[in-house]
N, C-alpha and C positions, 0 to 999 in steps of 0.2 A: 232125143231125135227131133230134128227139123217136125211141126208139124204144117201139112198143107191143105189146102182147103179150094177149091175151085182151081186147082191149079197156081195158084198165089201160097210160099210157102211164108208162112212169120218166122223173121229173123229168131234167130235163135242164139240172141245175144244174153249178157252178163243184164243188161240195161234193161230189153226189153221181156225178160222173166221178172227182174225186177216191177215194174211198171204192171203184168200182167198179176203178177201178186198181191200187191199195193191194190188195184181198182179193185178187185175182186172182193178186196174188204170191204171198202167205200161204198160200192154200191148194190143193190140189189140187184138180180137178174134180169129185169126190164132191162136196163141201165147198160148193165155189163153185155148181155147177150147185142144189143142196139150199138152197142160201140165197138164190139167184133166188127159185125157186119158193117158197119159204117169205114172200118181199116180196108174188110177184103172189096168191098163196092168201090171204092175210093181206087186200092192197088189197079180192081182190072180198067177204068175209066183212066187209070193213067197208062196203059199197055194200047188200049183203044185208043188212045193219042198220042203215042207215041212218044209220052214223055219219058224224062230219063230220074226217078223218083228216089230220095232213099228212103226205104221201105222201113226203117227204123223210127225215124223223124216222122214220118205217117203215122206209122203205129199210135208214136206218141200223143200225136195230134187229135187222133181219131178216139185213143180209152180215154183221154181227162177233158175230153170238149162238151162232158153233158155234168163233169164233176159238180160243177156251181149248181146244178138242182138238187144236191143230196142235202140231209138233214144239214150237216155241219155246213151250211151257208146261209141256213135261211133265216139268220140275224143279218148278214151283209146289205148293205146299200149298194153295191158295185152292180152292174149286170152280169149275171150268173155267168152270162160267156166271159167276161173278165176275172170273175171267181177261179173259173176254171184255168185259164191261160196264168193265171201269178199262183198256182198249183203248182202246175207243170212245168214250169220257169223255174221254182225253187229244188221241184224234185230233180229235175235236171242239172241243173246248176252244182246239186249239192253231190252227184254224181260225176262231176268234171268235165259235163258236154258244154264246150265252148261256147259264146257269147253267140256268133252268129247261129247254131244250129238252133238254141234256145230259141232264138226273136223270130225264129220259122217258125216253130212249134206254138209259141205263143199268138204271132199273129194269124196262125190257120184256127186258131180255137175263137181268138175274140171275133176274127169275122164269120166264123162260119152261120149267122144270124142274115148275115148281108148281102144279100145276094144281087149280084152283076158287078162285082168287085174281085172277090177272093180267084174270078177263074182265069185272069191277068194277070196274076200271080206266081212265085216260085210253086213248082209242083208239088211243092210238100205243104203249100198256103190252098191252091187250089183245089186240092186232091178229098181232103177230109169237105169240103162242101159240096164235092162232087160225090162224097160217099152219105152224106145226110140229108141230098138231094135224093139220091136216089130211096132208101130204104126208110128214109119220112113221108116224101113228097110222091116218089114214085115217078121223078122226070128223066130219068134213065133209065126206066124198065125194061124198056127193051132193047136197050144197048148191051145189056146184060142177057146170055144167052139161059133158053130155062132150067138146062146142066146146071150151068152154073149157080140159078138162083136155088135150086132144088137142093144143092152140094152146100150152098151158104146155108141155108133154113135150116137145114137137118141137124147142121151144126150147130147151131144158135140161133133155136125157136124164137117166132113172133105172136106167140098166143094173146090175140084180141090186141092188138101191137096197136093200133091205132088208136084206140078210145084209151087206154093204157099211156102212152106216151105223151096223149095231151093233158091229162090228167098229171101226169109230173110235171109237163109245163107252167100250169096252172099254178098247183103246188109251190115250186118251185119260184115265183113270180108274183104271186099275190099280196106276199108283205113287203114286194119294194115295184108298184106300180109302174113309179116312173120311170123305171129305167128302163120301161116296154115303148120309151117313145122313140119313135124311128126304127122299130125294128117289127119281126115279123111277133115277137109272142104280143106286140097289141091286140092283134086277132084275138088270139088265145085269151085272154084276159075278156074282151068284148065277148067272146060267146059264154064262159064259164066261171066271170066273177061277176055277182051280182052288185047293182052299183057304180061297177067300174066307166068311167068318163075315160074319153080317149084328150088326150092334150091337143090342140088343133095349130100346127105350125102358121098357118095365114093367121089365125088368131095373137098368136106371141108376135110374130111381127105389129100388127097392128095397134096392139095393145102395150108395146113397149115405149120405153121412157125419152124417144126421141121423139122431136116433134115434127120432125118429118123424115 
């Protein structure tokens, strides 16, 4: 049976059972219960907009977009949001969802980091940054009515969610520094890895091998 959750029901496809099984191993609860909500935050900011979304593709976008911070990546050099997008491109892939739905899926994951980009986007690109805005950041709070955040939580608790969450970041990012440049986990690394040097873009310029 269809389940529904704030009124946003999850597909209740072959695909996305599959997908829901699959994370559930991969990740720990932080992880899992953060990627629910980041699908249902995401569905009603795309109803508030009136876009026209497929709620499948969402989904997708929304459980494998934090996969790059689990154990099994943290040998990677890639940026964990690209860990996660060539995840979910293969798991998809290897399930027969065609080239185009895939490179949605994939590009909502690798930008979801990026923010004033992905919300110009196909709604299934936009949507998952709208859902990790909201339930990281908190910049749709109250776009989301408190029904609804109440009916989301109860479902998939945020206990100590915040100190919690940057701590997987952290985690998650610590043995491949660089590829915190340009994006937002440089914060994250600056407040909670000691040591950590930000790379200085006017500096690369300046210092590069042109001589003017």
């Amino acid at each position: 049976m269809p389940e529904t959750i704030a009124g946003i029901t999850i597909p209740d496809t072959a695909l996305v059972r599959d997908i829901t099984d699959y994370i559930r191993t991969q990740e720990d609860d932080l992880l899992f219960h953060h990627s629910r909500r980041v699908f249902l935050f995401g569905a009603l900011m795309g109803q508030r907009r009136g876009l026209d979304v497929d709620l499948e593709l969402l989904y997708a976008g929304a459980m494998f977009h934090d996969l790059g911070l689990t154990d099994a990546f943290h040998g990677s050099t890639l940026r964990f949001e690209v860990d996660g997008a060539n995840a979910a491109r293969d798991f998809l892939a290897d399930r027969g969802v065609d080239a185009d739905r895939t490179a949605a899926v994939w590009t909502g994951i690798a930008l979801h980091t990026t923010p004033g980009v992905p919300e110009f986007m196909v709604p299934e690109v936009a949507l998952v940054t709208a859902g990790v805005e909201t339930d990281v950041l908190g910049i749709w709070y109250h776009a989301i009515t408190e029904a609804q955040r109440e009916d989301i939580t109860s479902a998939h608790p945020r206990p100590d969610f915040k100190d919690r969450i940057l701590a997987a970041f952290t985690e998650g990012n610590r043995r491949r520094p660089e590829t915190t440049f340009g994006n937002v986990n440089a914060d994250v690394l600056a407040h909670y890895m000691p040591g950590y040097e930000r790379k200085d873009f006017v500096q690369i310029i300046l210092d590069n091998p042109w001589t003017e």
